[in-house]
N, C-alpha and C positions, 0 to 999 in steps of 0.2 A: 478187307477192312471191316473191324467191327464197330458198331454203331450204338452210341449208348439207347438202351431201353428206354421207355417211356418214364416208368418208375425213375431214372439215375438224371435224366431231362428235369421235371421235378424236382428233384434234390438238388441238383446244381442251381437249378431258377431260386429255390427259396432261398438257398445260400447269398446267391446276390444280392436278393432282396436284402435280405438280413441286413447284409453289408453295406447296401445303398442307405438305408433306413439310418445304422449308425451314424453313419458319416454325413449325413446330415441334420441330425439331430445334437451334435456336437457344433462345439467352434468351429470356424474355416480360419486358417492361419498360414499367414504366410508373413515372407519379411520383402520390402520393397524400398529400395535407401534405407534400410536401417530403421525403417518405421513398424510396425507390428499389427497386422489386418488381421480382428478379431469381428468375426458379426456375431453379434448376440443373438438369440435364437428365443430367446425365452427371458421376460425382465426386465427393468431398467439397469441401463450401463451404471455404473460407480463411478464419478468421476469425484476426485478430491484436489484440493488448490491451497497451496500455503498461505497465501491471504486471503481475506475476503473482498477484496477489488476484484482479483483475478475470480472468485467466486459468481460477484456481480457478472461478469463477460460472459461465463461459460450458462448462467442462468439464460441469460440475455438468448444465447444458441443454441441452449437444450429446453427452451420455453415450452412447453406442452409436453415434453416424453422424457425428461429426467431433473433430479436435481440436485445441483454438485452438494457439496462439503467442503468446507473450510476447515483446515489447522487452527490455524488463530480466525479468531471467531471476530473479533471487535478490533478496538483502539489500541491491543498491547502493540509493542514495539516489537518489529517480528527481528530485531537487533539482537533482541536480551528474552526472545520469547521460551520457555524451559517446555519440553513433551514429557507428556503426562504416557502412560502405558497405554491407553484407552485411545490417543492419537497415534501413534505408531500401529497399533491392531488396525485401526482406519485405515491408514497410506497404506499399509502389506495387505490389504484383503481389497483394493481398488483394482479397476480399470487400468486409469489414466491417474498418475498425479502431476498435477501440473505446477511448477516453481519458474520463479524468474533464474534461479539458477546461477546467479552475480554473486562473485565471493564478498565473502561480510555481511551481503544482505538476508539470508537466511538457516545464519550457521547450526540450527540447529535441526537439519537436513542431513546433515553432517554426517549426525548420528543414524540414519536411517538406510541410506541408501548402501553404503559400504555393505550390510550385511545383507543387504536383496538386489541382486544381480540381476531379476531378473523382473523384475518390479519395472511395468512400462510409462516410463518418466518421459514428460514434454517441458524444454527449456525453455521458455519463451525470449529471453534476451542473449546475448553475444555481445563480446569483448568491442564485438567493430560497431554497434550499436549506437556504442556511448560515447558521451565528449566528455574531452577531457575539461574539468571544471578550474575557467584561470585566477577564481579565489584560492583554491585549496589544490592547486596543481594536482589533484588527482580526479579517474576517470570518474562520473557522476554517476549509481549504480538508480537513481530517482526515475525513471526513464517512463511509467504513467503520469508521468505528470503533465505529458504533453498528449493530447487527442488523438494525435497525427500521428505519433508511435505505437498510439492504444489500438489505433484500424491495424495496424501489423500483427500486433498482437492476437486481435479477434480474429483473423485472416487466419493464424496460425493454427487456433484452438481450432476454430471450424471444420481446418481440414484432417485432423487428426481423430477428433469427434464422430468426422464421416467414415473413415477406415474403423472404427470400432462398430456402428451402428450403418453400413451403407445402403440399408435397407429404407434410412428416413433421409437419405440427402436432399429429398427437395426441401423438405422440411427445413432443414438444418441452415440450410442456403439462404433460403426464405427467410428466417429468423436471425441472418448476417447481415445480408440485403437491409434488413427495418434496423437496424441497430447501426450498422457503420452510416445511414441516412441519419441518425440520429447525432451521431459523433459529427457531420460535416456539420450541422445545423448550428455544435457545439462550437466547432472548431470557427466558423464566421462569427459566429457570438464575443467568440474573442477577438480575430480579425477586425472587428468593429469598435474595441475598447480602445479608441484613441487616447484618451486622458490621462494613461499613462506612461506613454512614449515619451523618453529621455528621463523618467524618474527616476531617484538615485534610492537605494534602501540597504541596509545591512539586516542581516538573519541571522536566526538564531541556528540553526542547521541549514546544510545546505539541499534540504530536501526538494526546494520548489524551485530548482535553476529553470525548470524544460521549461516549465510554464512560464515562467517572467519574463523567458527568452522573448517566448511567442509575443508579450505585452510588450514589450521595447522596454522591459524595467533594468538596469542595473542595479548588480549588487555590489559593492564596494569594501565587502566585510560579511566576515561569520564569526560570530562570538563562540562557539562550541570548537574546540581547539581541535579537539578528537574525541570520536565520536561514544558520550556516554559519561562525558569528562569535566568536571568544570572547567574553565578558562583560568590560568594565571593572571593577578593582579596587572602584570605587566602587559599582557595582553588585551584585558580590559580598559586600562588606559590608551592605548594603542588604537583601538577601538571607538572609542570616546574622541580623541584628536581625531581619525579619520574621520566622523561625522562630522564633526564642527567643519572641517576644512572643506570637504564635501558638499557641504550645509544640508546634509542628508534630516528627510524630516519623518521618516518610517521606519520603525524598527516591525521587521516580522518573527512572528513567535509562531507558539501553536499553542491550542487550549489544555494539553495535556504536560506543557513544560513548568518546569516552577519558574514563577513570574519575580522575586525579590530580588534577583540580581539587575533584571530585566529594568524593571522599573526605574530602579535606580538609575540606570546608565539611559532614558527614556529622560528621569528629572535633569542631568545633568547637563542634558541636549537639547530640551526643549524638544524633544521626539514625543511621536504618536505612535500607539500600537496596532498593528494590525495582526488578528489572530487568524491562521489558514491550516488546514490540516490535510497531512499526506497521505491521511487512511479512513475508515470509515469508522462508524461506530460513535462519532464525535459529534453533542448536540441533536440526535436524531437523525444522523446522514446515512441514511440504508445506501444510497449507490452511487456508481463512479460519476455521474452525469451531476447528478445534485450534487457532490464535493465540488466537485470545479465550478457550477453555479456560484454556491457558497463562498469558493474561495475569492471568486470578483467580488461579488457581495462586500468581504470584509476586508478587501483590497480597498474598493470606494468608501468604504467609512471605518475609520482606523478610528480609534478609541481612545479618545484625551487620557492622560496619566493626574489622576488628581492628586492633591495633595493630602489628603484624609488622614491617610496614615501616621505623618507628618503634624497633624492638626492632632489626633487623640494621642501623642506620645505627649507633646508639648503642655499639653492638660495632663495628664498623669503627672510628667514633672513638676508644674505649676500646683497641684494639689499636695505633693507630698512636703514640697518645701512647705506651703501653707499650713498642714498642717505641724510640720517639723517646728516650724515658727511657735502655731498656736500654745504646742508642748511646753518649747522652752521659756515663753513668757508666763504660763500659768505656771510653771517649775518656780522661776526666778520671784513671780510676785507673791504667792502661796504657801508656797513647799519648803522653800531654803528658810522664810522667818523662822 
């Protein structure tokens, strides 16, 4: 048997080396359910998020070694929200992007995903998730709106976070750990809002079911017929009689909806406004914790409908006859001799 030389021992050694060297200086990949194990070696991970709620969470768990991106950045309506070329480069050049992934709520995902296969997408919600909503007999796609779904949620990202970076899971855990303690904190916060168990309200969208659940509020009514649409006359009468009969005294909006229909049907009812918002961006609310603050907040003091509007139309009118008047009697006593 021949035995390689010393010189061919060497060669083979360094060859190894070489080899050992690549391959770990490269990704490590693997697939495990369907999930995709990347360890970064070199860098902060990319991670991008359709809204910036979901943005808030993933900060919240990448606190100290990375920082996501958001698509929609603020208050737009991620409903009717349009991608720009410079967001679509974002999502294809990430990690992770993560979307709630609920049809209707993010259709313009739509556009994105079809043509990158291979683009490693985190769903956060599922069809069994959701309830079905018994205002609008359809599944409610609103599902942060409740605390108790958002610990799912952060559960979720966390572990997905970890197979991309599992070089920092204490970290990552650690940074779960102080934030879902923070959500329970939230979550009694509410458990403790007695004052409005058995309150009746109608809304303006049905964005905020999860959370009113938790409150014991019913809703009895959504003025938005469909979604992005004004309401028919006949449904706003409809609407209007359901209050009264109800003797419903809240009407809930949001500060980014137009308020003159609103109002009106508010005068007609002797209704109070309460403004709550389903996303951030609104009034200064940087994150998901301070929105739900907020939205007790403006839950407890709902906002008389004055009559103002009412009072300076009534004066314009009262002026112009006056002066209509003035006209015609200087005409008649002056003019016409």
């Amino acid at each position: 048997m021949k035995y390689p030389t010393r010189k061919n021992q060497n060669l083979v050694f360094f060859l190894i080396l070489l080899s050992s060297f690549a391959f770990l200086s490269s990704p490590i990949s693997n697939s495990i359910d369907g999930s995709i194990i990347s360890k970064q070696l070199s860098g902060e991970i990319k991670v991008v998020t359709s809204i910036s709620i979901i943005a808030d969470w993933v900060g919240e768990i990448g606190e100290g070694l990375f920082i996501p991106t958001s698509v929609v950045t603020g208050g737009e309506d991620p409903h009717t929200f349009e991608l720009l070329g410079s967001d679509i480069h974002m999502i294809e050049n990430s990690d992770l992007f993560i979307i709630f992934g609920v049809e209707g709520l993010e259709p313009w995902a739509e556009q994105v995903l079809p043509d990158n296969h291979n683009l490693n997408v985190l769903y956060l919600a599922t069809d069994e998730m959701m309830t079905i909503d018994p205002v609008t007999s359809d599944p409610n796609p609103h599902l942060w709106m409740s605390p108790i779904i958002t610990k799912t949620f952060v559960q979720k990202i966390t572990n997905e976070v970890i197979l991309l970076d599992f070089e920092h899971q204490a970290e990552y855990e650690s940074n779960r750990d102080d934030y879902l303690s923070e959500l329970d904190d939230l979550i009694t916060m509410i458990d403790n809002e007695n004052q409005f168990e058995g309150l009746k309200v109608v809304v303006h969208h049905p964005s905020f079911m999860y959370l009113l659940d938790l409150l014991g509020i019913e809703r009895v009514g959504v003025i938005e017929e469909h979604e992005g649409s004004e309401p028919s006359a006949q449904h706003i009468g409809e609407i209007i009689d359901t209050m009264i009969a109800e003797n419903v005294s809240i009407i809930i909006t949001q500060p980014q909806i137009e308020e003159k229909m609103i109002i009106q049907i508010a005068r007609d009812t002797n209704a109070k406004l309460a403004k709550l918002t389903p996303l951030l961006g609104i009034n200064d609310i940087s994150t998901y914790i301070d929105m739900i603050e907020y939205n007790l907040l403006a839950l407890s003091n709902p906002e008389e409908v004055t009559g103002e509007g009412w009072i300076v139309t009534a004066i314009i009118i009262g002026s112009s006859l006056f002066i209509v008047t003035i006209a015609c009697l200087v005409y008649f006593r002056y003019i016409k001799k």
